[in-house]
C-alpha positions in Angstrom: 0.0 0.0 0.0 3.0 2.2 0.8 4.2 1.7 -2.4 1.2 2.7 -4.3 1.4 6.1 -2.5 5.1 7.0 -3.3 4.1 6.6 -6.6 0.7 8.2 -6.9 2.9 11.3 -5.1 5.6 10.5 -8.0 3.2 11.1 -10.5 2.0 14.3 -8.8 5.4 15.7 -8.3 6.0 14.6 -12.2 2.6 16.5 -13.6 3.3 19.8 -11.5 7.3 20.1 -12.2 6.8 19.4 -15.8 3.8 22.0 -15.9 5.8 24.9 -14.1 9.0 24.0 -16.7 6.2 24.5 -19.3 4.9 27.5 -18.3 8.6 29.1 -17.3 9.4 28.2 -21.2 6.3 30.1 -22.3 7.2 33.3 -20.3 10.8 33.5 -21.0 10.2 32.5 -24.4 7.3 35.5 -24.9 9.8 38.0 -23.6 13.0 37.1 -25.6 10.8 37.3 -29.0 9.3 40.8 -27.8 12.7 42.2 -27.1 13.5 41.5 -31.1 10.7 43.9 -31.9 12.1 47.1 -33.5 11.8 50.2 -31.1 10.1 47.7 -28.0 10.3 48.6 -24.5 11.7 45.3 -23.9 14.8 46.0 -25.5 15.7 48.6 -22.7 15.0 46.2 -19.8 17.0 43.3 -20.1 19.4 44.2 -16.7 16.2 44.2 -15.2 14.9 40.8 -16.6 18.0 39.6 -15.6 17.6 41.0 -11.7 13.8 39.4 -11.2 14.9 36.0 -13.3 17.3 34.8 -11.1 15.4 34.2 -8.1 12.4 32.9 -10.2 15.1 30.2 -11.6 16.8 29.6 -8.0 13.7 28.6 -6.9 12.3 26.4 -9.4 16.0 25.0 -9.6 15.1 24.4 -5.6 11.7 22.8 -6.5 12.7 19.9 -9.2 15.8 18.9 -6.6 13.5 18.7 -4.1 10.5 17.5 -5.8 11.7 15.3 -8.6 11.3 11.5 -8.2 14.3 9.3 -8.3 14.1 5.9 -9.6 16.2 3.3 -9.2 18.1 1.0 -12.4 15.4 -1.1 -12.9 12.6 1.9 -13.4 11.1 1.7 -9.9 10.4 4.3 -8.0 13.4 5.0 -5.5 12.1 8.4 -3.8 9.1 10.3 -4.7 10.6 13.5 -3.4 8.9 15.9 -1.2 5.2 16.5 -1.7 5.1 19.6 -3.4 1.2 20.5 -3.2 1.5 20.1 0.8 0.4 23.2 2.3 1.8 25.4 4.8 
């Protein structure tokens, strides 16, 4: 029964890291194509993007090492990681 817990919270952990890698693709993605535009207001703010990225990425960094499952040679599930839709 144990078992079928770790990995029902594997999966979880799976669905929600892969979704916020998604969605951190999107947004990064949106702004480097709008600073190309000619005369954008995104070309000036790239110090800036830089400044409020880096925490953004130290903590989602922080997330999949502490969220990601590790599985073991065979394909089992070694550790689900924590469970990252706990609250508090």
């Amino acid at each position: 029964m144990a078992q079928k817990a770790t990995k029902t919270l594997a999966v979880r952990n799976t669905a929600l890291l892969n979704r916020l890698l998604l969605l951190t693709t999107a947004l990064h993605s949106t702004f480097h194509i709008l600073r190309l535009l000619p005369f954008s207001y995104f070309r000036r703010s790239l110090l800036r993007y830089i400044l409020f990225t880096l925490p953004a990425l130290a903590i989602q960094f922080w997330f999949e090492r502490i969220g990601r499952p590790t599985r073991s040679a065979n394909g089992e599930v070694k550790s689900a990681g924590e469970d990252l839709d706990a609250k508090g």
